[in-house]
N, C-alpha and C positions, 0 to 999 in steps of 0.2 A: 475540605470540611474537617471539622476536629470532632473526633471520635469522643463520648462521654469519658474512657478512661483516661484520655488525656488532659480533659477537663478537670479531672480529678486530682493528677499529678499535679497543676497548675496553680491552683488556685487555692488558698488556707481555709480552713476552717469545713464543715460541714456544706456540701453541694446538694442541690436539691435542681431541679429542674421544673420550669413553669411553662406552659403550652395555653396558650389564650387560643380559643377556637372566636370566631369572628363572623356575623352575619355573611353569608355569600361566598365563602371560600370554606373550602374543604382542606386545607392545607394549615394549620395553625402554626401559631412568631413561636419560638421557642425560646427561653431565654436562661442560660445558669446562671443559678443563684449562689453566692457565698455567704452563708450565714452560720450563724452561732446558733439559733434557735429556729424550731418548727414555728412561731408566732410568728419572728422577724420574715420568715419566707413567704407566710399567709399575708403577712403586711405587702412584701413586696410585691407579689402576686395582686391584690387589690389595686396597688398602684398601676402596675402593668396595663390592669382593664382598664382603668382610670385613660390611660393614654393610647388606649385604641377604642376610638368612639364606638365601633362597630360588635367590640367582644361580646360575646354573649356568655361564655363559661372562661373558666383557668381552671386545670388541672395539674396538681404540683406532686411529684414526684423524689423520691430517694433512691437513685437507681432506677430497677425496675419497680419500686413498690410508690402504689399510689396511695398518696398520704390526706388529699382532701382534693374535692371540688367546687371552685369557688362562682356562683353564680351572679347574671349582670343585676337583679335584682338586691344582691347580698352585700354590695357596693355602693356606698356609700358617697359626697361629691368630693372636693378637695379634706386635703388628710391634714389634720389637727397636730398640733405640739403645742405640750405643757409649758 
């Protein structure tokens, strides 16, 4: 398994980290994120739940510090472009 700091060394830009917690399991998908902006990570967080029918929250992270909580309510259906 790869340790967040090595995540870090890895990967460009700002790392943030996204945890979809999911109906029925106690163990939430983790997933790093490379992004430029705290929006673009909420974005992809959104998607995340998007693609586990089951998620009930995403909580996204900077390191240790928890940056938002994003709920299955707050999620919207497929994601739009201008």
């Amino acid at each position: 398994m790869t340790s967040r700091s090595a995540i870090r060394e890895l990967e460009p830009g700002m790392n943030f980290f996204c945890y979809v917690y999911s109906h029925g399991s106690d163990v939430p998908h983790m997933e790093a994120l490379a992004c430029q902006t705290l929006g673009e990570a909420q974005r992809l967080c959104r998607r995340l739940m998007r693609e586990h029918a089951a998620a009930t929250r995403a909580e996204l992270f900077d390191d240790d510090d928890q940056l938002a909580v994003i709920f299955r309510d707050e999620v919207g259906g497929e994601e739009t472009h201008p």
